[in-house]
C-alpha positions as CSV (number, residue, x, y, z in Angstrom):
1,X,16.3,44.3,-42.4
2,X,17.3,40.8,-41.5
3,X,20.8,40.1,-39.7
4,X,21.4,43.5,-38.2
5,X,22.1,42.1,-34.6
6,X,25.7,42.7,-33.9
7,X,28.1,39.9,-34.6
8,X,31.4,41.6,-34.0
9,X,33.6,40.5,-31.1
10,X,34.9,44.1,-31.5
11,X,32.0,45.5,-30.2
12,X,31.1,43.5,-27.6
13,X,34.1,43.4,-26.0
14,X,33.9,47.4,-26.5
15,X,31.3,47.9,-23.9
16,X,32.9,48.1,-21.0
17,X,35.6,50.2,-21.8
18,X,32.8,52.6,-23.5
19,X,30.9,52.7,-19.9
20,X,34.1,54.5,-18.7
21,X,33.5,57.2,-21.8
22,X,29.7,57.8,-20.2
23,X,28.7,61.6,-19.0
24,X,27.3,61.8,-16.5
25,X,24.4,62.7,-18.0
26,X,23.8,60.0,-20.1
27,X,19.9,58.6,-21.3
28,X,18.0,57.9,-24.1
29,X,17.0,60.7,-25.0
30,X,17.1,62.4,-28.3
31,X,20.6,62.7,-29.4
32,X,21.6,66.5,-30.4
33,X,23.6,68.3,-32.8
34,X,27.5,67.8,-31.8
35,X,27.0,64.9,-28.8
36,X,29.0,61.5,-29.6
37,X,26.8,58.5,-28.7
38,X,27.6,54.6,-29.0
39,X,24.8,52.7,-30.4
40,X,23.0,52.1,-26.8
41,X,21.8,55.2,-26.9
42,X,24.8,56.6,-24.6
43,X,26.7,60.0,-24.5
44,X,30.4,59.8,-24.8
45,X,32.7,62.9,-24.2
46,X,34.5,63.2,-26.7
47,X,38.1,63.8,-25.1
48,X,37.9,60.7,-23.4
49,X,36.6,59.2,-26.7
50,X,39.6,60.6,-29.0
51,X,42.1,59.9,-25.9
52,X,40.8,55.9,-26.3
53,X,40.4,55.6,-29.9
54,X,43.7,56.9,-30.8
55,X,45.4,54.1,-29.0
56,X,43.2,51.4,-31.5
57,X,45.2,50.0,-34.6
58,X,42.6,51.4,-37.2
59,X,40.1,53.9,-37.0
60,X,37.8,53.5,-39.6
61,X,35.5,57.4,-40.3
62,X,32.3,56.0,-42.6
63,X,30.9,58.6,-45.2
64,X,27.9,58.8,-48.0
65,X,30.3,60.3,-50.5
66,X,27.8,63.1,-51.5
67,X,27.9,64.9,-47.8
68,X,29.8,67.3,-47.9
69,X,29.0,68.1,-43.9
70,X,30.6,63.9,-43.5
71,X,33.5,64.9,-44.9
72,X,33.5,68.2,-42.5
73,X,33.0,66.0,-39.7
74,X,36.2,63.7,-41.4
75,X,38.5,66.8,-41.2
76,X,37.5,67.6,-37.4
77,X,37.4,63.9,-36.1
78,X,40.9,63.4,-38.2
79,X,42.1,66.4,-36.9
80,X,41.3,64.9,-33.2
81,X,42.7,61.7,-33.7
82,X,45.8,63.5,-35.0
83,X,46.7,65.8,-31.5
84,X,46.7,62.5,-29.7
85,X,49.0,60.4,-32.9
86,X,50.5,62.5,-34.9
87,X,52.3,59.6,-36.4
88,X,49.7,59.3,-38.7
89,X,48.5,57.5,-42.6
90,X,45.1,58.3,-43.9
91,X,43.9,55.3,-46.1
92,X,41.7,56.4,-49.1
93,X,38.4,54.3,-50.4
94,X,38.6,57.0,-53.1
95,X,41.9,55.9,-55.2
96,X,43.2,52.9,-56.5
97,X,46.7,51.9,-56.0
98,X,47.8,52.7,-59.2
99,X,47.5,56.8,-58.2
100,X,50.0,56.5,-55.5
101,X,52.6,58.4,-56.9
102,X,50.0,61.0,-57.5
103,X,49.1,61.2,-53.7
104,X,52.9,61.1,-52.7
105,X,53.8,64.1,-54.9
106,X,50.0,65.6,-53.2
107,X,51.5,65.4,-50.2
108,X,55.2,66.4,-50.6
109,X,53.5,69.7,-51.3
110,X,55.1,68.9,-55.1
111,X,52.3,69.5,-57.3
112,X,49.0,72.0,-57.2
113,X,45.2,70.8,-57.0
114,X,44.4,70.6,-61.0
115,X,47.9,68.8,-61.6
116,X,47.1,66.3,-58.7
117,X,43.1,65.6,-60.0
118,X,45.0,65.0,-63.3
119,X,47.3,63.0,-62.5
120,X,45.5,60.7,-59.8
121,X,42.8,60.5,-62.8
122,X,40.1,61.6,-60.0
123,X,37.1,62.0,-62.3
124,X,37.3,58.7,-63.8
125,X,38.5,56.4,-60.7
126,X,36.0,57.7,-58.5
127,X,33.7,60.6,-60.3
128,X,32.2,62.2,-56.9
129,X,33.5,66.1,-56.8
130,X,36.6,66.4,-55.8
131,X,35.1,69.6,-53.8
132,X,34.2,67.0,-51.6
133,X,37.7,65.8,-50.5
134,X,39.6,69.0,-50.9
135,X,39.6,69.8,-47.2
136,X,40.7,66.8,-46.2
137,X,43.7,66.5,-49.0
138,X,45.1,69.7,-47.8
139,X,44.4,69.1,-44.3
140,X,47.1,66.1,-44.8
141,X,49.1,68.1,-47.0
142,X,49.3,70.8,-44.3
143,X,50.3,68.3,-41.7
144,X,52.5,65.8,-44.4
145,X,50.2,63.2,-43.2
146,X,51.1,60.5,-45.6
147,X,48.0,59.6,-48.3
148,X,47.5,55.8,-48.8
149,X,45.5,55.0,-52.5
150,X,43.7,51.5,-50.7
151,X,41.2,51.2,-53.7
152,X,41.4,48.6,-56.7
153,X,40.4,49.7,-60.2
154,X,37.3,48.5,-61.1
155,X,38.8,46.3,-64.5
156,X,41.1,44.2,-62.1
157,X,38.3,44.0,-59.3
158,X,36.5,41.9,-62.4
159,X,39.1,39.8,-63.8
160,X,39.4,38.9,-60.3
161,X,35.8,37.9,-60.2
162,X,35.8,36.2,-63.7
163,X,38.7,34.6,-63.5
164,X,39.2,33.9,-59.6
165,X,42.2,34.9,-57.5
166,X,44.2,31.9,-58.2
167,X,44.1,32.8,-62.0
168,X,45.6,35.9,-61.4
169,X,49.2,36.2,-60.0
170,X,50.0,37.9,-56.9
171,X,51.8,40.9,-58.3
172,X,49.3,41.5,-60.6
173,X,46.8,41.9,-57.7
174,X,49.2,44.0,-55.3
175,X,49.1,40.3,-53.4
176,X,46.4,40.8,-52.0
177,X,45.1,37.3,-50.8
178,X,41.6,36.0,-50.8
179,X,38.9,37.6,-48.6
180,X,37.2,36.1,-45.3
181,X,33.6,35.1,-46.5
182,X,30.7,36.7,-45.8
183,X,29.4,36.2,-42.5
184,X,25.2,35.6,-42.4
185,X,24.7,38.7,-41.6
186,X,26.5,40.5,-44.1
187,X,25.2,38.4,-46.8
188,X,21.4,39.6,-45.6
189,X,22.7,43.2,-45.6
190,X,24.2,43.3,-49.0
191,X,20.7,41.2,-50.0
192,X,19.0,44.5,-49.1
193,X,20.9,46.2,-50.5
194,X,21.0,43.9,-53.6
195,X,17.4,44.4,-53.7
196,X,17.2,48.3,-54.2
197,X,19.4,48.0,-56.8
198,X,18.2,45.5,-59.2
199,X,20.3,44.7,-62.6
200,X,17.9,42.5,-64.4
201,X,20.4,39.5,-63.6
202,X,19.3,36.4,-62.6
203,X,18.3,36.9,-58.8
204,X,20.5,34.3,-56.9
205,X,23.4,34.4,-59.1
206,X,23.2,38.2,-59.8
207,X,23.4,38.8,-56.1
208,X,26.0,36.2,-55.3
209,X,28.3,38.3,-58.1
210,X,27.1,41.5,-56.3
211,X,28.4,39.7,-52.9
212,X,31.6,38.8,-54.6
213,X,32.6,42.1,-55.5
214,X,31.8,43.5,-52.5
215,X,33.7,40.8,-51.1
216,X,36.8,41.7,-53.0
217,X,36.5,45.6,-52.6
218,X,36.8,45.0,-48.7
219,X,39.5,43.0,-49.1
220,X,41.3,45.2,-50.6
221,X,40.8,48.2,-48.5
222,X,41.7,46.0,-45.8
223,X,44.6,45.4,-47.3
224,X,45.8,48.6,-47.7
225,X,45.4,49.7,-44.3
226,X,47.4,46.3,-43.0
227,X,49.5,46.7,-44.7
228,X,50.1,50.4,-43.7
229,X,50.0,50.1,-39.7
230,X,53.4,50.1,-37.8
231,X,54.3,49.9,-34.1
232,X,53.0,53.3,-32.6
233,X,51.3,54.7,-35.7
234,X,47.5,55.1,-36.1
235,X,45.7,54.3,-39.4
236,X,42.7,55.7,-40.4
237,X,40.7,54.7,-43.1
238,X,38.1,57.4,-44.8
239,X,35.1,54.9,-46.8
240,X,31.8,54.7,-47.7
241,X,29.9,53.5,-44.3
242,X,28.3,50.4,-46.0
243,X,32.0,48.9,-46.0
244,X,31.7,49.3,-42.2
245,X,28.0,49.2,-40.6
246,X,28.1,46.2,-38.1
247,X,31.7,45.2,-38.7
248,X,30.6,43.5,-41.8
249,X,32.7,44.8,-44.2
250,X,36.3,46.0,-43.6
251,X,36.6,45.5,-40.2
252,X,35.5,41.7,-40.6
253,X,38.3,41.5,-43.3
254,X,41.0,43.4,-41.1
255,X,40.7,41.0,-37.9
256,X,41.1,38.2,-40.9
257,X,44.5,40.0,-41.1
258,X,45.0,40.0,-37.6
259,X,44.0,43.4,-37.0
260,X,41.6,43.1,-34.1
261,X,41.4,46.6,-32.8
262,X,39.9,48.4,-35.3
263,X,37.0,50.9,-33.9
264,X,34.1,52.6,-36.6
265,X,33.1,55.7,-36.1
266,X,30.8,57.2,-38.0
267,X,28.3,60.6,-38.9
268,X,24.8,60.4,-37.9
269,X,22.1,62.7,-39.4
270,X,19.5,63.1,-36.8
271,X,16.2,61.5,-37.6
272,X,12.9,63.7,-37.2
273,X,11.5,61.0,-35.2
274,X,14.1,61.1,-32.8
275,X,15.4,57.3,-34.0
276,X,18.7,56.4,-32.4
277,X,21.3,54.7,-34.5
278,X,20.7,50.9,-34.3
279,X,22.9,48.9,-31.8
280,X,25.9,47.6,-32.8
281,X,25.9,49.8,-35.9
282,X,29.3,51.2,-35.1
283,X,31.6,51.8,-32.2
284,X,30.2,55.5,-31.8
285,X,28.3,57.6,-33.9
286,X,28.5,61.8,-34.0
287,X,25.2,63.4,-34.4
288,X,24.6,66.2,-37.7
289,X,22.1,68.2,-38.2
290,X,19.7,67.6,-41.1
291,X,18.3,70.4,-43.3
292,X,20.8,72.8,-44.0
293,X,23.5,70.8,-45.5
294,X,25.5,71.7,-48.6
295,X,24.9,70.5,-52.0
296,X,26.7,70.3,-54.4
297,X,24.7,70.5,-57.9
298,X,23.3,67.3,-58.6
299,X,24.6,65.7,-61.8
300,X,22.6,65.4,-65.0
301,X,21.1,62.2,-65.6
302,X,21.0,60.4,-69.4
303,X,17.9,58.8,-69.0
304,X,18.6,55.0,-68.7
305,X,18.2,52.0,-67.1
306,X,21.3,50.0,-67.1
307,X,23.1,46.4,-66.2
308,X,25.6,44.6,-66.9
309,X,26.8,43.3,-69.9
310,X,30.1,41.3,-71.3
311,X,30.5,43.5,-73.9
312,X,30.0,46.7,-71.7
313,X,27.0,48.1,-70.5
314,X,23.4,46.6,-71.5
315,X,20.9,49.5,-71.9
316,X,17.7,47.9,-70.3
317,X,15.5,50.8,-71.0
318,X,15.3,54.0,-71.7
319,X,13.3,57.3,-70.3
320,X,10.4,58.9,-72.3
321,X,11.6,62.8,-72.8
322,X,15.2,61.9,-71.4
323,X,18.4,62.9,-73.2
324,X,18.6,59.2,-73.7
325,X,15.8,59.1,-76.1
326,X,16.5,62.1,-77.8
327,X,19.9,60.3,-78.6
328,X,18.4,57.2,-80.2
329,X,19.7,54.9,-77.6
330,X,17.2,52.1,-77.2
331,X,16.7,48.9,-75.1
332,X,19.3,46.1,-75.7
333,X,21.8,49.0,-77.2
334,X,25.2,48.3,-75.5
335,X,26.9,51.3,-74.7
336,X,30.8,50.7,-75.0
337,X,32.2,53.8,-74.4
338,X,31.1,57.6,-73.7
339,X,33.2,60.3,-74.3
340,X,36.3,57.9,-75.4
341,X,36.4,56.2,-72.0
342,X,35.4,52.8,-72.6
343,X,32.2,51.3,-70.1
344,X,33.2,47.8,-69.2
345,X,30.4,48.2,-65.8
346,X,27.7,50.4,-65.4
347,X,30.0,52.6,-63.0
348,X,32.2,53.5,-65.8
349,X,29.4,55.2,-67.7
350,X,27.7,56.9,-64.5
351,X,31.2,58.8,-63.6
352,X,31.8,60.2,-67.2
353,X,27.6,61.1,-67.4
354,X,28.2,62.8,-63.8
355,X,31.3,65.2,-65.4
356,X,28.9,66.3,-67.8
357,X,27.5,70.6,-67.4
358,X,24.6,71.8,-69.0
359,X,25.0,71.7,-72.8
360,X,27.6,69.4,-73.2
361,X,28.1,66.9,-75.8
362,X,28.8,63.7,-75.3
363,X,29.8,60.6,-77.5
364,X,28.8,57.5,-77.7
365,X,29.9,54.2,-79.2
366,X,27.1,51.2,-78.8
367,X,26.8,48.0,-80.4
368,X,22.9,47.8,-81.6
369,X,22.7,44.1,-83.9
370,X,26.4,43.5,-83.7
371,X,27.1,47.0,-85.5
372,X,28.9,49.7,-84.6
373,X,27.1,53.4,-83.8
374,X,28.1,56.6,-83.0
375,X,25.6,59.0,-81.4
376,X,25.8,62.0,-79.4
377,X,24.1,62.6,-76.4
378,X,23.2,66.6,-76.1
379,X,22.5,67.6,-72.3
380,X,20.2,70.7,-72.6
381,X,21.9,74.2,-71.8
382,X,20.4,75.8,-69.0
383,X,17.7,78.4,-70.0
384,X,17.9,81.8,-68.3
């Protein structure tokens, strides 16, 4: 991967102060279940690490949103940070600012868990099991920790990118101003990235949209979490890691906004082949073991290949023996809605197919030849 030396002034000027955080132990050695490392290679005990990194402006915790053990290793490392600050706000990748009221009634102990996934419209906005997050909803419930919805939905994120920021007014986009470009480096990453994901676009100007977005996703969780610190109060921000690896991301578009001590912390699932994080990857990563994690059941798949479209989202092709074929859906079919919720990006149709359980039904609405259709995708019952 190109551009993956580190570029961050955060993280260079972090390496002294880390040396003070060494055991005395220290080495190279493989890293363990339960040891905190920076990305040298180093042990760091971890009350000296929670007693430093409480004092920072913004702690950002990394995820992969389908680990449920990263989101274990949110509750304790939140639950650190919080002995040390307990004038706490927990910023959330997970909601858009629009659920806010939902996450202040959440928290205000005012509503119950199915009234709160209801009315934050979980399943929709964001579409990885709630399951996931539950712990650490009621850990800030428990402590009224105050919730902070960060996100953008996804149909303002691309009017925004259509129309560029000027074109929409401030209060429209919570005033949220323009982000910081990308630096080299995080172009390269997201060009990887870009790459293992393709969408059938044009290749330059499909990944300088991809870029764009991304671009405008930071900036908002950025954003949010400026707009949340105070004199004496620590903000942590819970995201998926690829806003954060190297300083790319958010913390490139937080010291835009003149939030310069922000520290990334984030869960590392030991590698077989005793691999060390990469330096520079993060202020300090906390080791998991691999192997017996919990899944949760995977979701069932349609069966297509999918991109963008104006009109909503462009079927590229479609699996032999898939639920998808079964359907009738075919290449150049543009899928609208499913299940009444209209697919303006591919995202929108992935998080209603995910809800799906065995035997469900699910409508469609495509345009095939400037017509109209309505078909039903059946997911196959599970056989006993």
């Amino acid at each position: 991967m190109k551009g993956l030396s580190c570029r961050r002034p955060a993280v260079l000027c972090a390496t002294l102060l880390l040396a003070t955080l060494l055991s005395a132990t220290a080495g190279a050695d493989c890293i363990t279940p339960g040891e905190w490392r920076d990305t040298s290679g180093q042990r760091l005990t971890a009350d000296h690490l929670f007693e430093d990194f409480a004092q920072a402006d913004v702690v950002l915790l990394g995820e992969r949103h389908d680990r449920m053990e990263h989101h274990r290793w949110q509750v304790h490392t939140l639950a650190a940070l919080h002995a040390h600050r307990p004038d706490m706000v927990i910023g959330l990748e997970m909601l858009p600012r629009e659920a806010q009221p939902a996450l202040d009634s959440w928290v205000a102990g005012e509503v119950e868990e199915s009234a709160f996934l209801e009315q934050s419209d979980w399943e929709r906005v964001w579409g990885f099991d709630a399951r996931l997050y539950l712990p650490i909803l009621h850990f800030a419930r428990m402590h009224r920790i105050p919730l902070r919805a960060i996100n953008l939905e996804r149909p303002l994120i691309g009017r925004i990118m259509s129309e560029g920021w000027e074109a929409v007014p401030p209060e429209e986009r919570y005033h949220i101003s323009p982000p910081a470009p990308a630096s080299e480096g995080y172009r390269d990453y997201l060009g990887d990235v870009f790459e293992d994901h393709p969408t059938g676009a044009d290749h330059d100007s499909g990944l300088d949209r991809f870029v764009s977005g991304q671009l405008i996703w930071d900036r908002a969780m950025a954003a949010g979490l400026a707009e949340a610190t105070a004199p004496g109060r620590l903000v942590v921000g819970l995201m998926g890691q690829g806003h954060l690896e190297y300083g790319y991301g958010v913390p490139h578009q937080l010291r835009d906004l003149g939030i310069t001590d922000a520290r990334v912390l984030l869960p590392w699932e030991i590698d077989p082949a005793c691999k060390g994080p990469e330096p520079g990857v993060a202020d300090a990563v906390f080791a998991l073991a691999g192997g017996d994690r919990y899944e949760l059941p995977r979701p069932l798949l349609l069966g297509v290949r999918i991109a963008d479209d104006p009109a909503g989202v462009r079927v590229q092709s479609v699996m032999q023996d898939s639920v998808a074929a079964s359907t009738g859906l075919k290449a150049d079919d543009v899928i609208t809605s499913a299940s009444g919720v209209e697919t303006q990006v591919p995202g929108d149709l992935q998080a209603v197919v995910r809800r799906q359980q065995p035997g469900n039904v699910m409508p469609l609405t495509i345009l095939r030849d400037d017509d109209e259709i309505e078909l039903l995708a059946r997911f196959p019952a599970i056989e006993d």
